[in-house]
PDB file as gemmi writes it, atoms N, CA and C in Angstrom:
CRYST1    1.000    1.000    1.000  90.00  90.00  90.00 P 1                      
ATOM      1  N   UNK A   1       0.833  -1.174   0.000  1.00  0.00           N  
ATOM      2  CA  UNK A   1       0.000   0.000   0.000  1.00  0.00           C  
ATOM      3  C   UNK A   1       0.883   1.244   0.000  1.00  0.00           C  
ATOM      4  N   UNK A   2       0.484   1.893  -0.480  1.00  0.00           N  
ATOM      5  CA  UNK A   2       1.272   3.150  -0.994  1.00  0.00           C  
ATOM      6  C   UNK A   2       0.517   4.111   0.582  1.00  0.00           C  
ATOM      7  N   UNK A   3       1.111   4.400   1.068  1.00  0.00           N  
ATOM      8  CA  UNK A   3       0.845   5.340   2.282  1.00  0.00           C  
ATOM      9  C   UNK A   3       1.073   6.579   2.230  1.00  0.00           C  
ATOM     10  N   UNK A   4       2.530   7.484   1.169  1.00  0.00           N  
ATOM     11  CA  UNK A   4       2.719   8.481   0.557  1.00  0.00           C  
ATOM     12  C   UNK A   4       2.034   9.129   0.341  1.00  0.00           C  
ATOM     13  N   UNK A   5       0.750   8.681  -0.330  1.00  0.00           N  
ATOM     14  CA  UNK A   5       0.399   9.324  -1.464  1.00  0.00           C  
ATOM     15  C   UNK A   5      -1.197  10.025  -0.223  1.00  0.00           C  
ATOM     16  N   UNK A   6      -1.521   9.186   0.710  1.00  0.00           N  
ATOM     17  CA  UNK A   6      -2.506   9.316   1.666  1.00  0.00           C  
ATOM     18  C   UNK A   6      -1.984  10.398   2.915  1.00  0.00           C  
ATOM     19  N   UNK A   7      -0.868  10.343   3.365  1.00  0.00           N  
ATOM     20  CA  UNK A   7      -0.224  11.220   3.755  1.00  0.00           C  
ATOM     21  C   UNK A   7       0.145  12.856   3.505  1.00  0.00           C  
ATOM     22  N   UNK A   8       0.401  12.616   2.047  1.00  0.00           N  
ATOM     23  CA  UNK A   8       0.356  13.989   1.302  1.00  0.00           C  
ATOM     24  C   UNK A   8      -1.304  14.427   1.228  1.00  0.00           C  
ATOM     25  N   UNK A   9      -1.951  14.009   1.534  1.00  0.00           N  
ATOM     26  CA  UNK A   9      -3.587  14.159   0.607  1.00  0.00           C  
ATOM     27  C   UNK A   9      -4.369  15.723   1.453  1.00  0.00           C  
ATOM     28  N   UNK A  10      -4.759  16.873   0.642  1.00  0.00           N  
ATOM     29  CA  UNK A  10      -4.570  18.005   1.237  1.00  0.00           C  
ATOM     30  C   UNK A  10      -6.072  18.224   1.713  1.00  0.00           C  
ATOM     31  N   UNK A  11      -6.534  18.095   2.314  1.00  0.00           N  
ATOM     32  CA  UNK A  11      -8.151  17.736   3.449  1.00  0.00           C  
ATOM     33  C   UNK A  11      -8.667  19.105   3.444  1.00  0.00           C  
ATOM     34  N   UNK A  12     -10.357  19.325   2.966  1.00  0.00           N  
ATOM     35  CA  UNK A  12     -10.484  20.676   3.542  1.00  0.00           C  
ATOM     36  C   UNK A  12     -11.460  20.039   5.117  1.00  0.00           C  
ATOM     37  N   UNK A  13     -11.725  21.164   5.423  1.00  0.00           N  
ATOM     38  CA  UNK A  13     -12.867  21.185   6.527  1.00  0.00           C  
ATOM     39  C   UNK A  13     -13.945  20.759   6.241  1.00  0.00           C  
ATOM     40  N   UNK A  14     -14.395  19.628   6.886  1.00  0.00           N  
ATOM     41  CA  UNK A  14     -16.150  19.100   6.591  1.00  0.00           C  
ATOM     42  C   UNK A  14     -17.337  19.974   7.287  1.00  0.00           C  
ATOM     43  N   UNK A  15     -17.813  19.833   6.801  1.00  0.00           N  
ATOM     44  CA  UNK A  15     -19.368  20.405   7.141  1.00  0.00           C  
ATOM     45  C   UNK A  15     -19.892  19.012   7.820  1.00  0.00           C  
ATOM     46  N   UNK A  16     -20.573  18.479   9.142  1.00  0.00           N  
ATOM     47  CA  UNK A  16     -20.398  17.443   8.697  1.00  0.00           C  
ATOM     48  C   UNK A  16     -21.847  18.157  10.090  1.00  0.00           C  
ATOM     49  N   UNK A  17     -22.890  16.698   9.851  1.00  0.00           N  
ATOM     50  CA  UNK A  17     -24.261  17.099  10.056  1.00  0.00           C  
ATOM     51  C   UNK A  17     -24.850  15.448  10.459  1.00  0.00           C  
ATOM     52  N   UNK A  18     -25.907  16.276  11.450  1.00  0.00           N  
ATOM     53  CA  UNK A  18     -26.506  15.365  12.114  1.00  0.00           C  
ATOM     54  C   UNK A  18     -28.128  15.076  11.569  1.00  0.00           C  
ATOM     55  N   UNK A  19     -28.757  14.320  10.906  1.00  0.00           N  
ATOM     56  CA  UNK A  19     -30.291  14.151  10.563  1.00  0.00           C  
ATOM     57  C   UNK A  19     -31.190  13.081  11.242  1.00  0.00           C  
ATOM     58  N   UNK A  20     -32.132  12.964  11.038  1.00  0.00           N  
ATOM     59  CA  UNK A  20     -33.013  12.007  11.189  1.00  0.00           C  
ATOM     60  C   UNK A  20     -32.725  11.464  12.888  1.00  0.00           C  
ATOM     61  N   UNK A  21     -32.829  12.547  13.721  1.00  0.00           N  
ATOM     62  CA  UNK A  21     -32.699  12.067  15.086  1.00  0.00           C  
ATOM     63  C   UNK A  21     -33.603  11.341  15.478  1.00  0.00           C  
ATOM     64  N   UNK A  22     -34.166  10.193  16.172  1.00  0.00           N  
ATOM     65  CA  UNK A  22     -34.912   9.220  16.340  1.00  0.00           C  
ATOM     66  C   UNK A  22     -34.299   8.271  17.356  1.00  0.00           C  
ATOM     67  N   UNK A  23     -35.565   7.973  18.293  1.00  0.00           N  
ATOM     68  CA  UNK A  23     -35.162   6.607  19.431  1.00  0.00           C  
ATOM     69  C   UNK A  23     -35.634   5.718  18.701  1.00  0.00           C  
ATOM     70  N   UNK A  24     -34.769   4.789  19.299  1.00  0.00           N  
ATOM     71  CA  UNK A  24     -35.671   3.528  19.033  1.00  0.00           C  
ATOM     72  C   UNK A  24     -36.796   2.866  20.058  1.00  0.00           C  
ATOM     73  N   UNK A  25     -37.030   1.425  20.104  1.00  0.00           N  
ATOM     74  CA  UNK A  25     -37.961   1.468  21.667  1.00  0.00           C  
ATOM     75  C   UNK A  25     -37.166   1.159  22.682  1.00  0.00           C  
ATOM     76  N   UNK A  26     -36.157   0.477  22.599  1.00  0.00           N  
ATOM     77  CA  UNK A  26     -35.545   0.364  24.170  1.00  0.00           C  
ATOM     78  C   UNK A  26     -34.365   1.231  24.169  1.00  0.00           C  
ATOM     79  N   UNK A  27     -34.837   2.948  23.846  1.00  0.00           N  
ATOM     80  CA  UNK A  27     -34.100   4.339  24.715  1.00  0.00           C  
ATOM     81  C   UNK A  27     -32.293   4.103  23.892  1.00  0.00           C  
ATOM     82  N   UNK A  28     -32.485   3.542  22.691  1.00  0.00           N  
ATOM     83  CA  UNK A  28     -31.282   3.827  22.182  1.00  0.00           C  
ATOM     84  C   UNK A  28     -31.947   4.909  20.810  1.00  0.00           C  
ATOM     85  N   UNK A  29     -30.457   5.626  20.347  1.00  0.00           N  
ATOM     86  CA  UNK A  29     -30.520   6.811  19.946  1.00  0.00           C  
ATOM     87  C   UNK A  29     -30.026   6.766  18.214  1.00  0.00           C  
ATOM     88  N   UNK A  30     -30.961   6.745  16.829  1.00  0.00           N  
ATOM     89  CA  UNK A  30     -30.106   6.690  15.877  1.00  0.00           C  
ATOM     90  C   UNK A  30     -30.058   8.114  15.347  1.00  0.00           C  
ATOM     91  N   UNK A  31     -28.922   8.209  14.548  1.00  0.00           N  
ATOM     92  CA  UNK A  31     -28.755   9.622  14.462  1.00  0.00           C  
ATOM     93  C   UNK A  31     -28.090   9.031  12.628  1.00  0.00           C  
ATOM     94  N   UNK A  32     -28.778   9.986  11.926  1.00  0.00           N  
ATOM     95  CA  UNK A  32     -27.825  10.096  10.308  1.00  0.00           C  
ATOM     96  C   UNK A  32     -26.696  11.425  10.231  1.00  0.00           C  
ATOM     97  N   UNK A  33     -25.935  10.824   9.997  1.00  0.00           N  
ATOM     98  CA  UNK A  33     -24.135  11.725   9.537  1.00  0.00           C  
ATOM     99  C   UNK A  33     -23.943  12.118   8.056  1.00  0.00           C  
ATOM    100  N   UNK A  34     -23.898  12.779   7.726  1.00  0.00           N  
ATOM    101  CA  UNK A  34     -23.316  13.382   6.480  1.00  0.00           C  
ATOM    102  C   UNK A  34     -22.730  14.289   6.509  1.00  0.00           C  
ATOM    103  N   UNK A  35     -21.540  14.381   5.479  1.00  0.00           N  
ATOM    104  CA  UNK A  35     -20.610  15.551   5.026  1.00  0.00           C  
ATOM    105  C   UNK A  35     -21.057  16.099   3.513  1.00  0.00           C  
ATOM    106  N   UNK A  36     -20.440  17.383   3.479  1.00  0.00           N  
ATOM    107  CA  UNK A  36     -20.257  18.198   2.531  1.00  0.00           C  
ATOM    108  C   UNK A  36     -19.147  17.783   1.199  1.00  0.00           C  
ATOM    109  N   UNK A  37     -18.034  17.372   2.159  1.00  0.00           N  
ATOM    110  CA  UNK A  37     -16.439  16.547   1.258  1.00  0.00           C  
ATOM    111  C   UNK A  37     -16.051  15.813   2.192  1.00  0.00           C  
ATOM    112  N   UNK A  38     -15.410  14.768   1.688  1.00  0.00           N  
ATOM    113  CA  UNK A  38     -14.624  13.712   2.396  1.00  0.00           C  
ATOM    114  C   UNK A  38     -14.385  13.980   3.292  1.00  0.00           C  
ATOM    115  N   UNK A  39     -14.520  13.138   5.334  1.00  0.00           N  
ATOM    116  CA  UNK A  39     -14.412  13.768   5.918  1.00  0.00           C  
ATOM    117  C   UNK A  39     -13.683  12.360   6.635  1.00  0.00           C  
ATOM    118  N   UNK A  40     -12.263  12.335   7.299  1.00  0.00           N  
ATOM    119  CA  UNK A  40     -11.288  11.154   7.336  1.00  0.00           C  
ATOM    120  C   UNK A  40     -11.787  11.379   8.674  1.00  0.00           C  
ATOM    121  N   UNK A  41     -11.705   9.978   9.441  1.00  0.00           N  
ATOM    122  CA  UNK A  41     -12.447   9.778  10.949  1.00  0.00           C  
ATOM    123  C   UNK A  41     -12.716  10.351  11.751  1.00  0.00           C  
ATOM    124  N   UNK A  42     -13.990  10.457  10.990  1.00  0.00           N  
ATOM    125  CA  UNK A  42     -15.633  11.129  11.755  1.00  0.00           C  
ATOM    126  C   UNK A  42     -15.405  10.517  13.049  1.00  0.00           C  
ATOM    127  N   UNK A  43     -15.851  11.000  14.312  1.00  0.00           N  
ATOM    128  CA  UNK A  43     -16.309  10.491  15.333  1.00  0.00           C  
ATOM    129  C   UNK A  43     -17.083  11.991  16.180  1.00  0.00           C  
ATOM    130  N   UNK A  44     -17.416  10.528  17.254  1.00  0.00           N  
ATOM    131  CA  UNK A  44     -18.389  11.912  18.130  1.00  0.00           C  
ATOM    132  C   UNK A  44     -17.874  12.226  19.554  1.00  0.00           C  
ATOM    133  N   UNK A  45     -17.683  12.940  20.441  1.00  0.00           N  
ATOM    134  CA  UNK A  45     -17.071  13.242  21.671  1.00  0.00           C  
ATOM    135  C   UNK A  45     -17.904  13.478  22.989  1.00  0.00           C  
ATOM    136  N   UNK A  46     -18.990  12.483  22.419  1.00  0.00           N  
ATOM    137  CA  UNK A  46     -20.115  13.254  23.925  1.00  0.00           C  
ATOM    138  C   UNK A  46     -19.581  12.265  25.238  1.00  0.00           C  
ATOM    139  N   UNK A  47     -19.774  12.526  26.317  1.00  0.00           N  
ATOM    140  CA  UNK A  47     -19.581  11.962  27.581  1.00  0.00           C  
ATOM    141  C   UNK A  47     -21.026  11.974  28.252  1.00  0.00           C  
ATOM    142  N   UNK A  48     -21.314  10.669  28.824  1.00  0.00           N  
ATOM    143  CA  UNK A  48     -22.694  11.034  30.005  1.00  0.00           C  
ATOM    144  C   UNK A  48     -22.111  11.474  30.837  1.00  0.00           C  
ATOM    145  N   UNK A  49     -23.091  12.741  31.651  1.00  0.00           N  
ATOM    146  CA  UNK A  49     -22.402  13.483  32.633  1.00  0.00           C  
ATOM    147  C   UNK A  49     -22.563  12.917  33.851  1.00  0.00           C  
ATOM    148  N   UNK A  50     -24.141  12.051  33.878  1.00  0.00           N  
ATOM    149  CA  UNK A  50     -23.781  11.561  34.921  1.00  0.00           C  
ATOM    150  C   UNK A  50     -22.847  10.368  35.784  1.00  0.00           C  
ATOM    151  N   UNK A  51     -22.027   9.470  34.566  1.00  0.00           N  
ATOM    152  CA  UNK A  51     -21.419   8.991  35.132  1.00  0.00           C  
ATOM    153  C   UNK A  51     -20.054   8.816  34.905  1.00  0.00           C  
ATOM    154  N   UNK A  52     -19.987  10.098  33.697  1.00  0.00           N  
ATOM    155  CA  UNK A  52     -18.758  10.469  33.372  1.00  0.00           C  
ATOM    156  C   UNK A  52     -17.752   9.034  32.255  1.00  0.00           C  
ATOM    157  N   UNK A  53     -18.779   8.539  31.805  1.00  0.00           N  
ATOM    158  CA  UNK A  53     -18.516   7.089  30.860  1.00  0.00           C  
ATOM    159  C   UNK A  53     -18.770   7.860  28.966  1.00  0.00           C  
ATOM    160  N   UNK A  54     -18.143   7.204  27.954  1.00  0.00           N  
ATOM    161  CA  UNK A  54     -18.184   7.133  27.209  1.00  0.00           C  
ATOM    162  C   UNK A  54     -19.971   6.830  27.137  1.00  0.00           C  
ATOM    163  N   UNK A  55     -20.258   6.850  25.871  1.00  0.00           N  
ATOM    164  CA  UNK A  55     -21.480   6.647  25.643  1.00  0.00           C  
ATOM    165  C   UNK A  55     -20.733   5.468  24.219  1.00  0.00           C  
ATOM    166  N   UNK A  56     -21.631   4.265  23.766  1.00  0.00           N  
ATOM    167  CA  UNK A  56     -21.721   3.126  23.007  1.00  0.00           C  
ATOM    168  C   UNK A  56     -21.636   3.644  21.763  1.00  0.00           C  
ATOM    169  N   UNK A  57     -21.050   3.459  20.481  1.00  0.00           N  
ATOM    170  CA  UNK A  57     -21.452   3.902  19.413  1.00  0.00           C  
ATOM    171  C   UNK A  57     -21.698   2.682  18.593  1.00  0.00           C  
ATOM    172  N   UNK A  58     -22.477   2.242  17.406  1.00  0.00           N  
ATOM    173  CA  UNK A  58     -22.126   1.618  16.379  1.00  0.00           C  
ATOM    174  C   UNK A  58     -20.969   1.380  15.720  1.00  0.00           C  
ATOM    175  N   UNK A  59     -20.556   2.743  15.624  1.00  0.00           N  
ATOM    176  CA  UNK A  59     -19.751   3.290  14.407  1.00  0.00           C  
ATOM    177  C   UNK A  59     -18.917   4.200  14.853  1.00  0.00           C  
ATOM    178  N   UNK A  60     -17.694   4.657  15.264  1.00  0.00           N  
ATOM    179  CA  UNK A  60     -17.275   5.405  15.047  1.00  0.00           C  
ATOM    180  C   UNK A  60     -15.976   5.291  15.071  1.00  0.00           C  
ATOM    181  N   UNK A  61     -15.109   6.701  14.543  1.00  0.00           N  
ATOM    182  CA  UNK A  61     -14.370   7.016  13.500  1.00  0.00           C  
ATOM    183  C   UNK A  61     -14.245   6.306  12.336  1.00  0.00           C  
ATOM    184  N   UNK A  62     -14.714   6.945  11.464  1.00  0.00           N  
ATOM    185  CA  UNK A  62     -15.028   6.283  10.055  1.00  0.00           C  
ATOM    186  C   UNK A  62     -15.068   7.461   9.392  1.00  0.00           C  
ATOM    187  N   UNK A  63     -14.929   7.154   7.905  1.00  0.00           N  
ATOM    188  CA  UNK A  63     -14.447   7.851   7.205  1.00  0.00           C  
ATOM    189  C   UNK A  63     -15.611   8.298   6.221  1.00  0.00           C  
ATOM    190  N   UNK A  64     -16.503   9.538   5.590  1.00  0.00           N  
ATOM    191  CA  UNK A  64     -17.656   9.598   5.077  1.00  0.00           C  
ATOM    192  C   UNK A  64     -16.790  10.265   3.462  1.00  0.00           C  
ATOM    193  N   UNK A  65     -17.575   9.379   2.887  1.00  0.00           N  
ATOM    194  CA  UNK A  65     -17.331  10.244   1.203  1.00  0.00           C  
ATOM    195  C   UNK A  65     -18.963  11.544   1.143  1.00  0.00           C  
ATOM    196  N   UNK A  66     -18.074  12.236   0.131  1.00  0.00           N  
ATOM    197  CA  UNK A  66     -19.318  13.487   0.213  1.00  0.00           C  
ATOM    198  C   UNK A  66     -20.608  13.051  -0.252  1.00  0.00           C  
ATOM    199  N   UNK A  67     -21.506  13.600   0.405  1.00  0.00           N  
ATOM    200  CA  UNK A  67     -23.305  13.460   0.470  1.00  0.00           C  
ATOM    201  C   UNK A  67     -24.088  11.905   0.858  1.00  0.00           C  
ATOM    202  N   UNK A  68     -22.196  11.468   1.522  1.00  0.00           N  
ATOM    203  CA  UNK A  68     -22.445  10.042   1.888  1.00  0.00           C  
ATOM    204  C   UNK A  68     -23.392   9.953   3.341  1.00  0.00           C  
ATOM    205  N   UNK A  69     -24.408   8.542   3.527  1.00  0.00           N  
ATOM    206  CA  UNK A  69     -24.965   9.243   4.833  1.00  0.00           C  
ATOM    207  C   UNK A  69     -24.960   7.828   5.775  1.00  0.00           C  
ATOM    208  N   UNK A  70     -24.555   8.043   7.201  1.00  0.00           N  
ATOM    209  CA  UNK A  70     -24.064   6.707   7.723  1.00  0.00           C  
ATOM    210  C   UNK A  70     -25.198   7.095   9.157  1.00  0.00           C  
ATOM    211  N   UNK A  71     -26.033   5.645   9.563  1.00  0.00           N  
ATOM    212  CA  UNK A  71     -26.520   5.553  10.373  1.00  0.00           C  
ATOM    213  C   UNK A  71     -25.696   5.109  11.695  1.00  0.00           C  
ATOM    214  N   UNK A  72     -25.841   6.144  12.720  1.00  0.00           N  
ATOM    215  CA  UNK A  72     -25.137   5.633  13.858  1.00  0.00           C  
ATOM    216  C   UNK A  72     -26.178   5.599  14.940  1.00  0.00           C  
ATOM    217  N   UNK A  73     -26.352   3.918  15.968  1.00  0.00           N  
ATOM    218  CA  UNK A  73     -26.877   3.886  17.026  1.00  0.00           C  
ATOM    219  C   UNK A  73     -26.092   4.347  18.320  1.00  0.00           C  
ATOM    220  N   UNK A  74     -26.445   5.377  18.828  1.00  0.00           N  
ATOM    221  CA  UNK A  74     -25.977   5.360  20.364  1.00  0.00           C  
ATOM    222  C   UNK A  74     -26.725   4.735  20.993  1.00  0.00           C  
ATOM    223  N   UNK A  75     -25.831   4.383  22.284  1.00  0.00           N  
ATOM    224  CA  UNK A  75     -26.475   3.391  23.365  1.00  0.00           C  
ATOM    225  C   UNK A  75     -25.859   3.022  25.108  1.00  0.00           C  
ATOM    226  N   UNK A  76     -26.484   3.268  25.763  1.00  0.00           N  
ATOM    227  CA  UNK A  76     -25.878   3.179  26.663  1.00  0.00           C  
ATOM    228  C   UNK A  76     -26.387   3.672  27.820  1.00  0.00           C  
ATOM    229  N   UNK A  77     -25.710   3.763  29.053  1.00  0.00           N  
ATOM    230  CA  UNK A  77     -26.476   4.556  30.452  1.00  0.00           C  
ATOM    231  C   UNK A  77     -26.858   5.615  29.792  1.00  0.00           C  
ATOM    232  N   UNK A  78     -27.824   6.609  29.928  1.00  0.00           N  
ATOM    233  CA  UNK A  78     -28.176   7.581  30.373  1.00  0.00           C  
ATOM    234  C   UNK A  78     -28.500   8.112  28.367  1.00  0.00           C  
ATOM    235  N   UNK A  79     -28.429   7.410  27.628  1.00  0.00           N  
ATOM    236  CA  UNK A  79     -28.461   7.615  26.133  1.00  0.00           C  
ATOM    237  C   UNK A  79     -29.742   7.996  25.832  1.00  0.00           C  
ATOM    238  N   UNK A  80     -31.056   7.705  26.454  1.00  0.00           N  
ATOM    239  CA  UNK A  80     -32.306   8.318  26.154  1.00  0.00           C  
ATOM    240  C   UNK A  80     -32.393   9.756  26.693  1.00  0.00           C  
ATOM    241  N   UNK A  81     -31.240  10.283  27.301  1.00  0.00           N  
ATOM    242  CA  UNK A  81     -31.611  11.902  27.544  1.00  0.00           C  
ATOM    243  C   UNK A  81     -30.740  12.499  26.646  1.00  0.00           C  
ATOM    244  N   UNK A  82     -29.973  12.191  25.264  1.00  0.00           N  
ATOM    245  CA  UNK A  82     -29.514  12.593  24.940  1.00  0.00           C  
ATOM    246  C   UNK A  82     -30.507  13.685  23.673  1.00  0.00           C  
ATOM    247  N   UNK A  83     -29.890  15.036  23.785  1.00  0.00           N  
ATOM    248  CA  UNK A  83     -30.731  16.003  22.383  1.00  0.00           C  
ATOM    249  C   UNK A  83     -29.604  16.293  21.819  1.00  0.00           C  
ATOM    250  N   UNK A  84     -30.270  16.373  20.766  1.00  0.00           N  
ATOM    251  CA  UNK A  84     -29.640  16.854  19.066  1.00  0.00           C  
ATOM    252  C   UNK A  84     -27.809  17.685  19.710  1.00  0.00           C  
ATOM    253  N   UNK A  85     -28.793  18.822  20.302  1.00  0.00           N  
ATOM    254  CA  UNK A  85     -27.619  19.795  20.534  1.00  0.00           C  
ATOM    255  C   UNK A  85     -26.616  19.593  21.309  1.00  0.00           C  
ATOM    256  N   UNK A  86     -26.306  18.309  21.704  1.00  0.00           N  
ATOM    257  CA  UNK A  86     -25.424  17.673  22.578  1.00  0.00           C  
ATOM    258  C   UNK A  86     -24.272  17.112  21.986  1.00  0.00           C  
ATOM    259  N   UNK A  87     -24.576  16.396  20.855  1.00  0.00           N  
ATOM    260  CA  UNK A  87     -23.960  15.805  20.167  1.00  0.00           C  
ATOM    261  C   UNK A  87     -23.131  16.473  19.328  1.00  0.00           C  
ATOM    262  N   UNK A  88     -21.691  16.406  19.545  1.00  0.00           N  
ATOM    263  CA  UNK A  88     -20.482  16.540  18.949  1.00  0.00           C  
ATOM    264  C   UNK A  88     -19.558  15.579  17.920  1.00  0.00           C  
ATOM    265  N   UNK A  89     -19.602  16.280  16.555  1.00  0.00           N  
ATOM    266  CA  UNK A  89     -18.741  15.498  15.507  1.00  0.00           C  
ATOM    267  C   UNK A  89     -17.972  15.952  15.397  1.00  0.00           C  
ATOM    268  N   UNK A  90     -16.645  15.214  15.077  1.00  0.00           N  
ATOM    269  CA  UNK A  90     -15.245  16.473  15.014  1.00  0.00           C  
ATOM    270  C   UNK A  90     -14.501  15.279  13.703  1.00  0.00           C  
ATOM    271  N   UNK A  91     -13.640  15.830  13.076  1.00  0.00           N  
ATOM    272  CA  UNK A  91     -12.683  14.777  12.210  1.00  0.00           C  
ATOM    273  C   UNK A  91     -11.404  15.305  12.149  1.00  0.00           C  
ATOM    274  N   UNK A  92     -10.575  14.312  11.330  1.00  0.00           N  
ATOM    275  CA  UNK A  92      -9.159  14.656  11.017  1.00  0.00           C  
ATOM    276  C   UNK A  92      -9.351  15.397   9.461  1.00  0.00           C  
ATOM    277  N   UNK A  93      -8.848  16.587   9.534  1.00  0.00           N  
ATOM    278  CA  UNK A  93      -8.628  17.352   7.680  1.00  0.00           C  
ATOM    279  C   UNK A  93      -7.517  17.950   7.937  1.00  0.00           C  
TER     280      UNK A  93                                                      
END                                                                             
């Protein structure tokens, strides 16, 4: 594998977006991801506060091609109080 060539590769900033917020029935959380341009491992940074634990993901850090759209379940303690505006995506560009 040529690693060079991935190394050099010049990244802009993603736009990168949360849709289709929805529980499921047993208080887990799916959320749709999409970017604007290629966006090299997506992930999300939320913490439950109350017990100061990671929260479960499906999916994460992964890599989205543009107008690509990836379903992620959260899950975990305290994951049914989670809102929209909580949720943090950040990547490598």
């Amino acid at each position: 594998m040529r690693t060079d060539v991935f190394r050099n590769l010049e990244l802009i900033s993603p736009q990168l977006s949360v849709s289709n917020f929805s529980r499921g029935s047993d208080g887990q959380l799916l959320v749709t991801v999409t970017s604007d341009v290629f966006a090299h491992a997506v992930h999300f940074t939320m913490i439950d506060p109350a017990t100061e634990d990671d929260f479960l993901y499906s999916d994460n850090y992964f890599d989205l091609l543009p107008k690509e759209q990836r379903i992620i379940v959260i899950s975990g303690p305290g994951s049914e109080l989670i809102q929209k505006k909580n949720i943090h995506l950040s990547s490598i560009y």
